[in-house]
VOPAGU-2260 file (C-alpha; in pm, 1 decimal, decimal comma):
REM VOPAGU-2260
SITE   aa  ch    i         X         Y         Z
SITE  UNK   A    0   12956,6    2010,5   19292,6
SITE  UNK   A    1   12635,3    2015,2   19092,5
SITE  UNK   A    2   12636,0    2096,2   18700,1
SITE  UNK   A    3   12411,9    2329,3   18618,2
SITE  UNK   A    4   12334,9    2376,9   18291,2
SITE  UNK   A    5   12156,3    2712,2   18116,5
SITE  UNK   A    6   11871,4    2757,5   17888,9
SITE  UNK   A    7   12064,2    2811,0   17581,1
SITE  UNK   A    8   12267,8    2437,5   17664,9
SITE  UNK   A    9   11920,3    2287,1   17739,7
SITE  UNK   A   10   11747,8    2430,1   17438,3
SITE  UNK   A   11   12042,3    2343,7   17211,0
SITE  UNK   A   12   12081,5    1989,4   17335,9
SITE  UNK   A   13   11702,0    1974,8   17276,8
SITE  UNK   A   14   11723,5    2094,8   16907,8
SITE  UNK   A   15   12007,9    1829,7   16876,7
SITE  UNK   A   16   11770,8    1540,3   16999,9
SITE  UNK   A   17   11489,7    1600,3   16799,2
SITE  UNK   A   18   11702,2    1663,7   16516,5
SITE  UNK   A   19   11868,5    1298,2   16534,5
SITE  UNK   A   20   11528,3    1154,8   16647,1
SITE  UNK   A   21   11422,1    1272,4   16276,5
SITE  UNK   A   22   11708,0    1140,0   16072,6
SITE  UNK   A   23   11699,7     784,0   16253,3
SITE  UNK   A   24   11322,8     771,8   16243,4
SITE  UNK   A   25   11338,0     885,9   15888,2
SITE  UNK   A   26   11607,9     588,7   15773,8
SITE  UNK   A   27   11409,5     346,9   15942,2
SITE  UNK   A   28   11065,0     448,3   15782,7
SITE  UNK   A   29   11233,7     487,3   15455,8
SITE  UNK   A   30   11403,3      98,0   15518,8
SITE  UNK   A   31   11080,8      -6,7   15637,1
SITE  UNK   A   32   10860,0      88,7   15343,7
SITE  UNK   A   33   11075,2     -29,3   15094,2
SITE  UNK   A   34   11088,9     294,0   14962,8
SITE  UNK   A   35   11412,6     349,4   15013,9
SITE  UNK   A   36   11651,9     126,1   14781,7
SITE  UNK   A   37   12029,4     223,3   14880,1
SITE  UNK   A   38   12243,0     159,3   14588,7
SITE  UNK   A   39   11942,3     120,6   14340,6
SITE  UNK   A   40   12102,3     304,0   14014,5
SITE  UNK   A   41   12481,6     234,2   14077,5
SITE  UNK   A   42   12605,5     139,2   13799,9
SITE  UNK   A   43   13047,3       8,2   13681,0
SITE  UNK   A   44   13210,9     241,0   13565,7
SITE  UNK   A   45   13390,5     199,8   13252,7
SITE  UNK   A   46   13777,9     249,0   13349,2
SITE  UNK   A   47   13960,6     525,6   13419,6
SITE  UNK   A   48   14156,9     654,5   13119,4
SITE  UNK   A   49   14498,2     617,5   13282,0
SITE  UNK   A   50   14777,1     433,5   13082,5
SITE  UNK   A   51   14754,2     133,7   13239,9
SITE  UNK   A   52   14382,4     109,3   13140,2
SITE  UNK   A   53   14485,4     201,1   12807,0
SITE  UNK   A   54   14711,3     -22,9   12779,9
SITE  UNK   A   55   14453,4    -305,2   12903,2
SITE  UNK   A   56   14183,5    -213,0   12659,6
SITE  UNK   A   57   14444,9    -210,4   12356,9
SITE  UNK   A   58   14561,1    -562,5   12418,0
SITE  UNK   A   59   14236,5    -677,0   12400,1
SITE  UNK   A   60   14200,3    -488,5   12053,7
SITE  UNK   A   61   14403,0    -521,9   11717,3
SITE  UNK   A   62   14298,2    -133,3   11676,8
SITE  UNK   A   63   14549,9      37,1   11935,6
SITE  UNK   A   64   14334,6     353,4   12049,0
SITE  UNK   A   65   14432,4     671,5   12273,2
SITE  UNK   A   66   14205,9     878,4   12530,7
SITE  UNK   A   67   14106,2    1189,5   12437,9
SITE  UNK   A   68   13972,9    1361,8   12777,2
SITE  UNK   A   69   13951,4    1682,2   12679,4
SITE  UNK   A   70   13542,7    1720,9   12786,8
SITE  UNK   A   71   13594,9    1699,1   13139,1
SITE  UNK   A   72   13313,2    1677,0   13319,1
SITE  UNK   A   73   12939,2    1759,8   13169,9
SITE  UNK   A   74   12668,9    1916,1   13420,2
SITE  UNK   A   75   12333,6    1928,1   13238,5
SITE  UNK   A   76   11990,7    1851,9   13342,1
SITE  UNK   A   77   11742,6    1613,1   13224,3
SITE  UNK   A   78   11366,9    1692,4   13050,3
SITE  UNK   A   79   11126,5    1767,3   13296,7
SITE  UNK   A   80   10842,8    1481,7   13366,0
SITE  UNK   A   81   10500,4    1497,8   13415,0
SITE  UNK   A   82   10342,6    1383,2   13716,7
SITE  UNK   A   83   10032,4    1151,2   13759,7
SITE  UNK   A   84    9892,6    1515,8   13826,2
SITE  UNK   A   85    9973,9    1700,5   13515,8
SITE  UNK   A   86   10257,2    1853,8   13672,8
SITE  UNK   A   87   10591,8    1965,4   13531,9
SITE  UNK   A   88   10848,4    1870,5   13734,8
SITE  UNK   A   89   11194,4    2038,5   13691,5
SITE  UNK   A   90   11422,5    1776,3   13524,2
SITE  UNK   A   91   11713,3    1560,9   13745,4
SITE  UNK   A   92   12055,5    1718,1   13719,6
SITE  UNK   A   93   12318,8    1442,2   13577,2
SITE  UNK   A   94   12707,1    1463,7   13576,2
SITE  UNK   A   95   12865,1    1269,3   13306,3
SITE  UNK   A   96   13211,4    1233,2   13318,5
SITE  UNK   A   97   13348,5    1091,8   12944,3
SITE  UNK   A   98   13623,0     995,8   12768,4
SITE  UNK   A   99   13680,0     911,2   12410,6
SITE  UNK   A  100   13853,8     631,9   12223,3
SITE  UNK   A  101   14074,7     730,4   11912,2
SITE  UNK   A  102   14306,5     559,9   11686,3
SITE  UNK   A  103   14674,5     568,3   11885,3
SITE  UNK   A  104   14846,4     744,5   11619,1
SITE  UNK   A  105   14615,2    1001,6   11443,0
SITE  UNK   A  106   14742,7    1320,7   11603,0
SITE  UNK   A  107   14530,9    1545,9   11302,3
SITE  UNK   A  108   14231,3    1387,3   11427,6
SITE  UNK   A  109   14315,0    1418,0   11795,9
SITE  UNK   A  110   14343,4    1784,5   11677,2
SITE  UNK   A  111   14041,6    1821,1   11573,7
SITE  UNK   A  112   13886,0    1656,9   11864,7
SITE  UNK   A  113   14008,9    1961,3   12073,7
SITE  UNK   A  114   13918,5    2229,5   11831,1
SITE  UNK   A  115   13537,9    2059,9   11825,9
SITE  UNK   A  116   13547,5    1998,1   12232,4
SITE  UNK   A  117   13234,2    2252,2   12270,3
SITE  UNK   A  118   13097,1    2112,7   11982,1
SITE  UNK   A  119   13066,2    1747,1   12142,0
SITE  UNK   A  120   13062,0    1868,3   12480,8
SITE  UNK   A  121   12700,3    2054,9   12289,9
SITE  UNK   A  122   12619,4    1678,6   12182,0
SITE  UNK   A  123   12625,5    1524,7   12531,9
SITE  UNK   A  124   12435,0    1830,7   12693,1
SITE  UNK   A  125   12190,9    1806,9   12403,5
SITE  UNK   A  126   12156,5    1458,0   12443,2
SITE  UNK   A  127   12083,7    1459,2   12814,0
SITE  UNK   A  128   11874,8    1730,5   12832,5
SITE  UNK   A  129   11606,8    1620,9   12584,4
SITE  UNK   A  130   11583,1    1290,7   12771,1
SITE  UNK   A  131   11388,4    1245,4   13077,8
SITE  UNK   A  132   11592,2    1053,4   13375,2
SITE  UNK   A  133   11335,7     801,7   13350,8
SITE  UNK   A  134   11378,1     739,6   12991,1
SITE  UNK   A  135   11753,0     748,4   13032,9
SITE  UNK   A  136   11766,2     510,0   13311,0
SITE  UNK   A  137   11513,3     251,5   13069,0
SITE  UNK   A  138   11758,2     279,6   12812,1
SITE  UNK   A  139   12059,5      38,7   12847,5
SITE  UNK   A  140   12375,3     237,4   12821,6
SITE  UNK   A  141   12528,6      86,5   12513,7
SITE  UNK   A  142   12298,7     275,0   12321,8
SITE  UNK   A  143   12300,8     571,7   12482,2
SITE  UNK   A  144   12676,4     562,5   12409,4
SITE  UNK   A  145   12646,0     363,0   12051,8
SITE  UNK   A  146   12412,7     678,8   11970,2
SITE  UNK   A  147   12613,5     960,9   12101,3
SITE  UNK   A  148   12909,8     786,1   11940,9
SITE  UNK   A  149   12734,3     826,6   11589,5
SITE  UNK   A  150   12610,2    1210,2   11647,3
SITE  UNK   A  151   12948,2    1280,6   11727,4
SITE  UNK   A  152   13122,2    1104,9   11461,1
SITE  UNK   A  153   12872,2    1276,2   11162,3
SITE  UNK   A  154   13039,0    1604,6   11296,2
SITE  UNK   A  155   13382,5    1474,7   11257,0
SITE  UNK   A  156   13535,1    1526,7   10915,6
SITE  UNK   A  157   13966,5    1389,9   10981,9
SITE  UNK   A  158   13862,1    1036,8   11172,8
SITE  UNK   A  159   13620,3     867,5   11392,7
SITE  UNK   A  160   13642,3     829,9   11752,9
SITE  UNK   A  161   13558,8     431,9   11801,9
SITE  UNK   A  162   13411,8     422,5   12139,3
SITE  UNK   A  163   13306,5     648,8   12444,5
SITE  UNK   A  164   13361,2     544,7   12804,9
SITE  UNK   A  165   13205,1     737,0   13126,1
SITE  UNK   A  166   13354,0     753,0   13430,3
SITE  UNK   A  167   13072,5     896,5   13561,8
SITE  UNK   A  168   12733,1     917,1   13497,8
SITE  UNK   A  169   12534,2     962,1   13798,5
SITE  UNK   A  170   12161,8    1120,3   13871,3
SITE  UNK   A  171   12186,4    1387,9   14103,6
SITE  UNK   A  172   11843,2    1466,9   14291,6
């Protein structure tokens, strides 16, 4: 019994070939030429703000703080960049994913955290998108948080939030 296959199934199993031929000879190249740097910008992320991280971070501290994760996650992209050419390029989209410390027991200022969530969620989008990626990813991350941390805080008025963790804060291209 011979197969016999039609022009569609050879055609098809023809696109599929070249198709895989591309992607492997593409990885390989990309391997090859050093261009290609897998896992260049990952980064730890600070801890999740479960209670059992909480818990950890406050017996390190004498100030017992609580999460306040109200932001969710921030979509924003960065300044464009200019090319060797001239060019403007269209900035890199980043997803930042952020939680903030607070004292444990000041529920008025935990209050006013969630009545200014646009405001700060503003302050991060803001922030990002008058930064090019490539100044972002010079900058060491402390400061990007130590200086977020104080543009949020001058808005405050009932407390200050003491630090700000991010899950995530990746570079999507």
């Amino acid at each position: 019994m011979k197969l016999q296959l039609s022009k569609t199934d050879i055609v098809l199993t023809s696109i599929i070939a070249a198709l895989l031929l591309v992607i492997l000879s593409g990885t390989i190249i990309g391997l090859v030429s050093k261009k290609g740097s897998p896992g260049k910008n990952l980064r730890d992320a600070d801890p999740e703000p479960t209670p059992r991280e909480i818990e950890n971070l406050n017996k390190h501290s004498d100030n017992k703080i609580a999460a306040f994760t109200g932001l969710g996650t921030i979509r924003c992209i960065t300044a464009p960049e200019q090319d060797s050419k001239q060019e403007v390029n269209v900035g890199t989209a980043v997803v930042i994913t952020p939680w903030l410390a607070y004292p444990q027991d000041d529920t008025v200022f935990f209050e006013e955290l969630a009545r200014k969530r646009i405001l700060i969620t503003g302050i991060f989008t803001n922030y990002f998108s008058t930064r090019t990626k490539l100044t972002l990813l010079s900058m060491n991350e402390d400061t990007i948080k130590q200086e977020l941390m104080d543009q949020i805080n001058a808005q405050m008025s009932l407390g200050k939030i003491s630090a700000i963790y991010l899950t995530d804060y990746i570079f999507i291209e």
